[in-house]
N, C-alpha and C positions, 0 to 999 in steps of 0.2 A: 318412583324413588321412595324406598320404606322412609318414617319418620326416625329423625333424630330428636331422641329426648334430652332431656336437660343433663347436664353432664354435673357431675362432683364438685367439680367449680365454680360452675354458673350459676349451680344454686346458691353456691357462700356470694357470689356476687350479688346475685338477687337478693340474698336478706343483708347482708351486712352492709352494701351499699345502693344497688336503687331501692331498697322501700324507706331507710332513713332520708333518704335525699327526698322520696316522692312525698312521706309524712311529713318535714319543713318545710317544702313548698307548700302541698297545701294546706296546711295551716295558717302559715304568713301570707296564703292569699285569703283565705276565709276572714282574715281581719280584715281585708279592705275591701273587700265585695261589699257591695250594698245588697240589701234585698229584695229580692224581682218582685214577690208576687205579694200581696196582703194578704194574701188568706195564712201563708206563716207565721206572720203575728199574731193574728187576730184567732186561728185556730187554732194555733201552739204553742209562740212565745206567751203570748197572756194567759194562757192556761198554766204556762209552767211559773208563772209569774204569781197568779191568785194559789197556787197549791202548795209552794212553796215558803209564801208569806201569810194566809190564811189566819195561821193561829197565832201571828205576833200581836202582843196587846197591844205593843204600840200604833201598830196600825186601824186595829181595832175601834180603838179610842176616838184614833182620829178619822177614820170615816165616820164615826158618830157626827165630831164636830164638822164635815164636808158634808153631812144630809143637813142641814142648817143653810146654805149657800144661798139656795135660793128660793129659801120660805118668803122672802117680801116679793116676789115676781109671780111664780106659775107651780103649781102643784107638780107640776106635765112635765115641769123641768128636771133636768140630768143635773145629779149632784159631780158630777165627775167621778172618774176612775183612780182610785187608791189603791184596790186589790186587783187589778188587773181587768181588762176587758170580755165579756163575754158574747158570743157569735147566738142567736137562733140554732144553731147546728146542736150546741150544748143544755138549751132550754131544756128540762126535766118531761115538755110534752112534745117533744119530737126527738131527741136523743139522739141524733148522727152522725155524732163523735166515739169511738170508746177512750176514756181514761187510761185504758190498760199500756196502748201506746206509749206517753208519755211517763207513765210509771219509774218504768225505771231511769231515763234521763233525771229525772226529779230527785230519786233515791242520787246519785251519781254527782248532781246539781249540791246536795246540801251538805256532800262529803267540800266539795267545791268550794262552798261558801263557809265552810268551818278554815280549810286552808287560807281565805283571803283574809278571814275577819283575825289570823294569827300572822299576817302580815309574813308567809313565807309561799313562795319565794318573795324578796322585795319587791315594791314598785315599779322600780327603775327595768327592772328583768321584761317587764311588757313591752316598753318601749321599743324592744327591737322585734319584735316580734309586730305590732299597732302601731298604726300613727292614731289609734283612737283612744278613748279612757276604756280601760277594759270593765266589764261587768261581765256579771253570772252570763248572761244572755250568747256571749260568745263561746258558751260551755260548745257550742255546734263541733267545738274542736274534737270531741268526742265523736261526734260522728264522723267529721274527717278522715281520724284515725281510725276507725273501722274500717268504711268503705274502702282507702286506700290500702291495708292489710287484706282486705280479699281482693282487689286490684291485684296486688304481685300474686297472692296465691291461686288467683285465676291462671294470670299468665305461663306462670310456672308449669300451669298442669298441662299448659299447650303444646298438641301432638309435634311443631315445630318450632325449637325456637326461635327462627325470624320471624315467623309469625308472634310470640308472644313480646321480642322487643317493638316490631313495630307497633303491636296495639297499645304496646305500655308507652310509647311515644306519642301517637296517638290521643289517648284516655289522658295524658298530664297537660298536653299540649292544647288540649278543646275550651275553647272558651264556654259552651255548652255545659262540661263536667266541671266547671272549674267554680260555679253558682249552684252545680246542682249539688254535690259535693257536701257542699259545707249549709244547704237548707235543712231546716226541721220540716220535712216534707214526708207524707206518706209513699209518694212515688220515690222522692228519694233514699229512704228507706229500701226499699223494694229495688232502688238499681243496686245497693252495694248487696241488698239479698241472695239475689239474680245472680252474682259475680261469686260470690261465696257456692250458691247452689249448684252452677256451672261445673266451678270447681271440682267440687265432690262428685257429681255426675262423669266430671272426664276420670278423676281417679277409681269412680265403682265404689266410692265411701257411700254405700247408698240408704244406709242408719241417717248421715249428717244430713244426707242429701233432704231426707223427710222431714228431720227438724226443722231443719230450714222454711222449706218450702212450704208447711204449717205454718210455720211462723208467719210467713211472711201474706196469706192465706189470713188466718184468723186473729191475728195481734196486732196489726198496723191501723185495723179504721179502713183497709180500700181494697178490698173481695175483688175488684176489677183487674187486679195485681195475677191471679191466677192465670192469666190466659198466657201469659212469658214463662210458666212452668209447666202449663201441662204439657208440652213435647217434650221434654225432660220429665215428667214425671213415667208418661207412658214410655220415654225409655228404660227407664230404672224398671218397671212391671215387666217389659216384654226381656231383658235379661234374667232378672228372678225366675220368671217363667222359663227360658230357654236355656237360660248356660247355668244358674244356680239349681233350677227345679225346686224355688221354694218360696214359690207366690206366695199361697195359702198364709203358710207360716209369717213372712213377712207382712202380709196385711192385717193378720190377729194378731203378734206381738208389735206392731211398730206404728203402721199408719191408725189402728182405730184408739189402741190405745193412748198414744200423742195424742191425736185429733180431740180425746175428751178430755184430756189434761189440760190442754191449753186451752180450749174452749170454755169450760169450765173456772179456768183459772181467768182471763179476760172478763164472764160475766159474773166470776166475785166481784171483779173490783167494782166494776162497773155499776154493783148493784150497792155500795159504798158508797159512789157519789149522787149514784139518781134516786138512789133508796127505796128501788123496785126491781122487781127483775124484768130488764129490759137485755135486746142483742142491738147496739148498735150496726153491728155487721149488715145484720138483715134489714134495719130499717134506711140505710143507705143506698142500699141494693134495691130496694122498693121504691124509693123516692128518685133515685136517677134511669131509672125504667120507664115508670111513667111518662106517658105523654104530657114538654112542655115542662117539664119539671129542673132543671140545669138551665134549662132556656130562657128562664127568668134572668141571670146574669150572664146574656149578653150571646150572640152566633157570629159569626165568620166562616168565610169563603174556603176554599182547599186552600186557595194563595196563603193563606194566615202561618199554617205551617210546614209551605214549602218555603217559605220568607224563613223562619224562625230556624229550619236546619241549615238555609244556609249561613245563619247570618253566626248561630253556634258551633258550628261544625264546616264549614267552606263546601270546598270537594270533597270533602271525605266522606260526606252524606251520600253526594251525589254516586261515588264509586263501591261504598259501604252496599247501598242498594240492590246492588248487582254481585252481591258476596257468594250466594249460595250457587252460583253460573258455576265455577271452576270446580266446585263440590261436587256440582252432580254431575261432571263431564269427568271428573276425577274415576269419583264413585260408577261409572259406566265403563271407564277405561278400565279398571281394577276387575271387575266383575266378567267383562271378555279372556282379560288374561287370566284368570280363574278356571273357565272353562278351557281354556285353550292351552294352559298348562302340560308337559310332559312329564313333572315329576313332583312327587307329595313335597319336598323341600321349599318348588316354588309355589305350589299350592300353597303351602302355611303363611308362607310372607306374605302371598297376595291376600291371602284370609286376613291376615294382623293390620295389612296396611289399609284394606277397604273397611276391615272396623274401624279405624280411626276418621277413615271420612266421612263414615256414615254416621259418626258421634258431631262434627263438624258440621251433616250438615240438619240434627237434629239442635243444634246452636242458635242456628242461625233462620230457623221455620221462625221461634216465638216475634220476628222482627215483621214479617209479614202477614201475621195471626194479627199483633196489634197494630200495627196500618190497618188492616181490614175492617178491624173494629170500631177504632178512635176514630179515624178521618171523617169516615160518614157522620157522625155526630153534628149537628150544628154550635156543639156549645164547646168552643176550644180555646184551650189554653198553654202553652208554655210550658207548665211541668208534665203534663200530659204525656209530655216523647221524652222526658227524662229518663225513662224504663230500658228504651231501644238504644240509648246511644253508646254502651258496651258492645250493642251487637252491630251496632253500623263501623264502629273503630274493628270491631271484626270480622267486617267481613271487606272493609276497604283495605285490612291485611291479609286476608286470604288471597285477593283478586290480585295486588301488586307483587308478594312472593310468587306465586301461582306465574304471573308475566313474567315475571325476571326470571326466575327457576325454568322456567320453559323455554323460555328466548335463550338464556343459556347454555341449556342441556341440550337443545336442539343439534342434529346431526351435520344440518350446513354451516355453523358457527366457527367452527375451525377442522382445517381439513386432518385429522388424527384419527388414532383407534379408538374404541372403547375403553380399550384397557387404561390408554395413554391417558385418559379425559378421567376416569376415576383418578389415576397419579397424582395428577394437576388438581383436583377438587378444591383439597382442604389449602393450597397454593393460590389457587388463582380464581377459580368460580365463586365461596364462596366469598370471600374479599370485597371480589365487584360488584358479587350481588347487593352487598351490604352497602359500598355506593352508591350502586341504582338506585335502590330504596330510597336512601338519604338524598337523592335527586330528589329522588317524586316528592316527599313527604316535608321535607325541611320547609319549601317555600308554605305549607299546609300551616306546619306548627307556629311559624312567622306573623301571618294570614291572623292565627287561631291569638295571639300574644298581642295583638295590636289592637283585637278586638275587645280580650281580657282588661287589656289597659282604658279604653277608652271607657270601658262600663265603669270601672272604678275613680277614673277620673271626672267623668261626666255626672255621674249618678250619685254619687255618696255625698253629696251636699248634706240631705235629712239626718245620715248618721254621724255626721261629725257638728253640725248646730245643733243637734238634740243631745249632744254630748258637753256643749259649752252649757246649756240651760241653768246648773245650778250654780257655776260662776258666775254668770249671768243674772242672775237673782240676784245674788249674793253682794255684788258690785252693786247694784241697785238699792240696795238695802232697805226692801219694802219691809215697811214696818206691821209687827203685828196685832190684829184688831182683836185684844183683849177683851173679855165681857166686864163689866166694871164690878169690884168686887170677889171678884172668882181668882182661884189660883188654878182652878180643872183645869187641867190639858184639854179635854174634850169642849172647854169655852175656847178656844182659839179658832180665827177663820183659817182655812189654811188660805196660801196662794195657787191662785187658778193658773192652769195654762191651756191654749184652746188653738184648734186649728179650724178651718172652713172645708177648701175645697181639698187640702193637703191631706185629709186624713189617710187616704190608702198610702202615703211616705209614712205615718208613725211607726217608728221602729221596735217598739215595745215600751213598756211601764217601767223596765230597767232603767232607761234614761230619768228617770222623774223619779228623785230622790230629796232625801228634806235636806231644806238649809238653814242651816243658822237654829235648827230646835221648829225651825217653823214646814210644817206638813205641805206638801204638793202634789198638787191634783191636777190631771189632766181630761180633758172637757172636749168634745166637740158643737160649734158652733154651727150656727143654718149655714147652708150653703144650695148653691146651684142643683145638688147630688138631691133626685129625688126616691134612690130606694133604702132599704134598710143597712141602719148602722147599728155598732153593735154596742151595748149597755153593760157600767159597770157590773163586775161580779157585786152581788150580795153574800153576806155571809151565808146565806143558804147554797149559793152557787148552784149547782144543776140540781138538788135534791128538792121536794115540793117544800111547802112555806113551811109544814109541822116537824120537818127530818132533821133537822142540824139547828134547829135555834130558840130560843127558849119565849113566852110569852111576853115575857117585858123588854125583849130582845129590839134594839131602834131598825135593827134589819133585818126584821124577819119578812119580808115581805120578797118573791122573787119577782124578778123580768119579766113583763110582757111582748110578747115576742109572733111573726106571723109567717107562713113560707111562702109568701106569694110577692119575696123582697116589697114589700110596702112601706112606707117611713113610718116610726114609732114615735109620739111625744118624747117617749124617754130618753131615747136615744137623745138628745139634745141638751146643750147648755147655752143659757141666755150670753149672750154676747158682752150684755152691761156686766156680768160677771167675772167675768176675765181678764187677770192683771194682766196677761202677757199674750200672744199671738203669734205663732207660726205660721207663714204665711211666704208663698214664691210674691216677690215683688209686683209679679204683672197681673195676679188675681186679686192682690189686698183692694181693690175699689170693688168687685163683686163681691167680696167676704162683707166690708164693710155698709155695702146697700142694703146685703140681706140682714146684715144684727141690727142695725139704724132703724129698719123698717119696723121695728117692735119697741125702739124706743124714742122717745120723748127727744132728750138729747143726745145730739152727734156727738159719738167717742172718736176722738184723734190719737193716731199711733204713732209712735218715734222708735224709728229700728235704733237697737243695738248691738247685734249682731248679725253679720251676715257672710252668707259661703255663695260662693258662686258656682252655679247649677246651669248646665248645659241648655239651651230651647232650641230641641230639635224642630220645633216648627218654624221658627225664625231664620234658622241654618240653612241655607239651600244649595251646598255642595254636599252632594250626596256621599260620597267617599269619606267624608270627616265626620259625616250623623253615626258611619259603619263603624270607620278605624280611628286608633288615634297615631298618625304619622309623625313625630318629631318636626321640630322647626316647621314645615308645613305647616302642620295644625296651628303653632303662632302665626306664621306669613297670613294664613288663612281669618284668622279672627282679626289681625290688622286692614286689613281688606275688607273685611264686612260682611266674608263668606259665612264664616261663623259665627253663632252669637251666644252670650252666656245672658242667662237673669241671673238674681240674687235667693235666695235660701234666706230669708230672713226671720229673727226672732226683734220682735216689735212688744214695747212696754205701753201700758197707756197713760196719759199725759195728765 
C-alpha cells in the first residue's frame, strides 16, 4: 500500500487544533508535576537561579550579611544559599557542566521576569493554569512549548497518517513524556531535538537537519546524545552522496562550518564563567568513561529500567520494542516486488514506497543503538531513556497500523474483488481501522493518565510547602536581629531555612524569597546522606578566586569541591542555625539526632505547615504505589492499604 501523506486539511487540523490543544495541556500539566530527579535543580534550576540574580545588590549585600551566620560555631560551616546552589560538576577545577546550555533559557528567563515584575498579565491569570504560586523557575514552560511544536511537526512529516495520530496519542498520553517534557534536562533537551531532527530528516531539510543535530551534539552538556542521530545523520550523507551528488560540498559548506560556529561559540561562553579555556564537552566524556566514575552515585540491575518503561509507558514500551519487525518485513516485501515488477510505473511506486520504509526504519535503529549502550552501564537512571521514548511511541504505531492495515487488507476478510475493496476503503477500512486502534491504545492512554495523576498527587507535597514558606514566615513574624547601632542592610541576620535528609526534594532557590525586608536563606543540615552535597554559589561562581571579584570582596573565596562524592564541611549548615525546617514527618527524629549531636542543647520543632506526601513504603497495595484509581484510592487509605506522611515545614521553639 503506497503511503498517504498528509492532506490540505489535516495539516490545518494539526496546527490550528492539535498542537494548541497538545501546548495547554502540557503546560497545565508542567505546573503540577513535581520534579523527578535532583540533578534538575541542583544542575540547572540553581544555576539559572545564581546567573540570573548574580548581579542584584540586593542580594549581594545580603549574602554578605548570611557569611556572618555562623561565625560563633565552625569556620567549616555552610552559610547558606542566597544566590543559588552549586554542584562539583560546575567547580572552576573540574568544569562538567557547559553554561552555554542554559544561556539562552536565562536570556528568555529575564525577558520573563521583566513581564512579572510589570505585573501583566495579572496574577489571578496563573491560577488557572497552577494550583502553585508561580515563579521564574516554571519558565520550563518554554521548553514545553518547544518540544511540543516539534511533536506535531514530527508527526506531520509522517509517511502515514495513522501512524502520526497514533503516536501523537501516544507522546501526549505517556506518563513518561509528560515529566520528561516539561524538565530542564539535558536528555530532555535532546528528545524534543531528536523530534525536530527526525523531522527534517523525513522532509530531506537536510541544511536544519545539521543544525540540529550540532546542536544538539555540542550545546546541550551531553555528547552521549549523538548515538540517536547518527543513523539519521549517515542517512542525510548517504542521500547527498546518491540522489543529491553533493557530499563534498555539503560537508565544507554546512557540517564543518556549523560545527566551528557552535563550538566555538559554546567555548566563548564557557570561558566567561570559568575564566579559562576549558570544553566542558570533552571533560564529561572523559570523566563518564573512565572506570567507576558515574559509579560513585549509585548501580542498578537491568530490572531498574524494565520497572521504569513500564511504569512510564505501560505496553507501549513493551510493543514500541518490536517496531522496527513490520519495517523490515515491509521493507523485504517492497524490494521482491521491485524485482518482480513488470512495468516502470510499478517500479516507481515500489521505488517511492520502499524509500519511505527504509526512512522508517532508519527511525527507529537509534532506539536499539541506545539500549545497546545505556543498559549495560551500571549507573542508571530515569532520564536516561527519556531520548527513546519518541521512538518507542513509534514504533508501538508502526506495529499496531501495520496489524490492523494487514488484518484488514488481507484477502480472506471479506469475500469481494480488489476492485471492490479499494471502493469501500475510504467507506469502511479506514474507519474501522481508526477503531481498532482506538481499542488497542485508549485502554494504554487511561493506564498512562492515572499514572500521570498519581505522580502529581503523590509527589508534589515539596513543591507546594516550599511554596507556602514565605507566608509561613511571614505568619510567624520572626523578628530581625539587628546589629545595635547599624542601619546597614548587610548588619541584618537573615532567616535560616534548612533541610536534613529532604534535600534531593528542594525544588529550587525560587521558592526562598525575602519577607517582610528581611533576607532568606536556605541551608542544609547533617543528615544520615554521607556523600557530597552541593555549596552555595559564591560570587566568583565557577571562575577561579582572582576572575570575577575584587580583593576586599567578603566572597571572593570559591568552593571546595572533590569527584570522588565525598562529604564536604561546607556543604553544611549547623542545625543551631536554623529558624525553620523542612523536614517528612517520619525522618524529623533522625534529622534531629544528627544536629543535637553537635550541640549542647536540644532544639524542639513545632510544625506549622504541612502537606501530605504519599509513603510508598508504608503502602502495601501495589496497584495504588502505581496508579491513582478514584474512590478506590480513598477506600484504600481507609483501610490501611494506603498510607500518607506529612511534608512538613517546622519552626523552632
Amino acid at each position: 500500500m503506497p503511503p498517504s501523506y498528509l492532506s490540505s486539511s489535516s495539516c490545518w487540523i494539526w496546527t490550528f487544533v492539535v498542537l494548541p490543544i497538545h501546548v495547554g495541556y502540557r503546560i497545565a500539566l508542567a505546573n503540577r508535576m513535581p520534579i523527578m530527579d535532583c540533578d534538575e535543580t541542583f544542575n540547572y534550576w540553581e544555576v539559572v537561579h545564581y546567573l540570573l540574580f548574580r548581579d542584584d545588590d540586593d542580594n549581594i549585600n545580603a549574602a554578605a550579611a548570611a557569611a556572618a551566620v555562623n561565625d560563633s560555631n565552625s569556620s567549616n560551616s555552610n552559610s547558606g544559599s542566597l544566590l543559588g546552589f552549586q554542584t562539583w560538576e560546575y567547580s572552576n577545577e573540574y568544569a562538567l557542566r557547559t553554561y552555554a546550555y542554559l544561556t539562552p533559557l536565562v536570556f528568555l528567563a529575564r525577558i520573563y521576569l521583566q513581564i512579572l515584575r510589570r505585573s501583566v498579565p495579572p496574577s489571578w491569570f496563573w491560577s488557572l493554569l497552577t494550583d502553585q504560586i508561580f515563579d521564574p523557575s516554571r519558565s520550563s514552560k518554554i521548553a514545553v512549548f518547544v518540544t511540543t511544536v516539534t511533536n506535531v511537526y514530527m508527526y506531520t512529516s509522517l509517511w502515514f497518517a495513522l501512524v502520526g495520530w497514533v503516536t501523537e496519542f501516544l507522546l501526549i498520553s505517556a506518563a513518561g513524556t509528560a515529566h520528561a517534557s516539561a524538565a530542564l534536562l539535558p536528555s530532555s533537551t535532546l528528545m524534543g531535538l531528536w523530534l525536530y531532527a527526525a523531522a527534517a530528516f523525513l522532509r530531506k531539510q537536510h541544511g536544519r537537519f545539521c543544525v540540529l543535530a550540532i546542536l544538539a551534539t555540542l550545546a546541550i552538556g551531553w555528547p552521549f546524545g549523538v548515538l540517536v542521530l547518527v543513523p539519521l545523520g549517515i542517512g542525510v550523507l548517504v542521500r547527498e552522496l546518491v540522489e543529491r551528488e553533493r557530499l563534498m560540498i555539503f560537508v565544507f559548506l554546512w557540517i564543518i562550518p556549523i560545527t566551528i560556529l557552535v563550538q566555538g561559540l559554546v567555548m566563548f561562553i564557557d570561558y566567561q564563567h570559568y575564566g579559562r579555556i576549558v570544553s566542558p564537552l570533552w571533560n564529561i566524556l572523559l570523566y563518564n568513561t573512565q572506570a567507576g566514575g558515574d559509579e560513585l552515585y549509585g548501580v542498578e540491575p537491568l530490572s531498574y529500567y524494565i520497572k521504569n518503561l513500564v511504569l512510564n509507558l505501560n505496553y507501549v514500551a513493551v510493543v514500541g520494542i518490536a517496531g522496527i519487525l513490520p519495517l523490515m518485513w515491509s521493507l523485504l516485501v517492497r524490494c521482491n516486488s521491485e524485482r518482480n515488477a513488470s512495468s516502470n510505473n510499478n517500479k516507481q511506486i515500489s521505488s517511492s514506497s520502499s524509500s519511505t520504509w527504509k526512512d522508517g526504519w532508519i527511525l527507529m535503529v537509534p532506539l536499539y543503538l541506545w539500549l545497546a549502550v545505556v543498559v549495560p552501564r551500571p549507573h542508571k537512571e530515569e532520564r536516561f531513556l527519556y531520548p527513546i521514548y519518541p521512538c518507542l511511541c513509534l514504533g508501538a504505531a508502526i506495529v499496531s497500523v501495520s496489524f490492523v492495515q494487514g488484518l484488514l487488507n488481507h484477502p480472506w476478510w471479506i469475500a469481494k474483488s480488489q476492485k471492490e475493496r479499494e471502493q469501500e476503503k475510504m467507506t469502511s477500512i479506514i474507519p474501522l481501522s481508526v477503531f481498532l486502534l482506538a481499542m488497542i491504545w485508549i485502554p494504554a492512554g487511561i493506564i498512562s493518565w492515572s499514572r500521570t495523576i498519581a505522580l502529581s498527587r503523590y509527589y508534589s507535597a515539596p513543591l507546594l510547602l516550599y511554596a507556602q514558606i514565605p507566608d509561613a514566615i511571614s505568619k510567624e513574624n520572626v523578628s530581625l536581629n539587628v546589629v545595635e547601632g547599624s542601619d546597614s542592610k548587610s548588619s541584618i541576620t537573615p532567616t535560616v531555612v534548612c533541610t536534613c535528609g529532604e534535600w534531593y526534594r528542594f525544588p529550587s532557590s525560587f521558592f526562598i524569597e525575602s519577607v517582610d525586608s528581611s533576607d532568606v536563606i536556605f541551608g542544609f543540615a547533617p543528615s544520615t546522606f554521607t556523600g557530597q552535597l552541593p555549596q552555595p554559589f559564591t560570587k566568583d561562581g565557577s571562575g577561579p578566586p582572582s576572575f570575577s571579584s575584587s580583593p576586599s570582596s567578603s566572597s571572593s573565596t570559591t568552593n571546595q569541591f572533590n569527584d570522588k562524592n565525598l562529604p564536604e564541611p561546607g556543604s553544611y549548615m549547623s542545625l543551631g542555625n536554623c529558624d525553620f525546617l523542612v523536614e517528612l514527618s517520619t525522618s524529623l527524629h533522625s534529622c534531629t539526632e544528627q544536629g543535637n549531636s553537635s550541640n549542647s542543647d536540644i532544639i524542639k520543632w513545632q510544625p506549622i505547615v504541612q502537606v501530605p506526601f504519599f509513603n510508598s513504603e508504608a503502602t502495601t497495595s501495589t496497584l495504588h504505589r502505581i496508579l491513582y484509581i478514584p474512590h478506590l484510592h480513598e477506600s484504600a487509605i481507609q483501610s490501611g492499604e494506603v498510607q500518607y506522611s506529612d511534608f512538613v515545614l517546622y519552626a523552632k521553639k
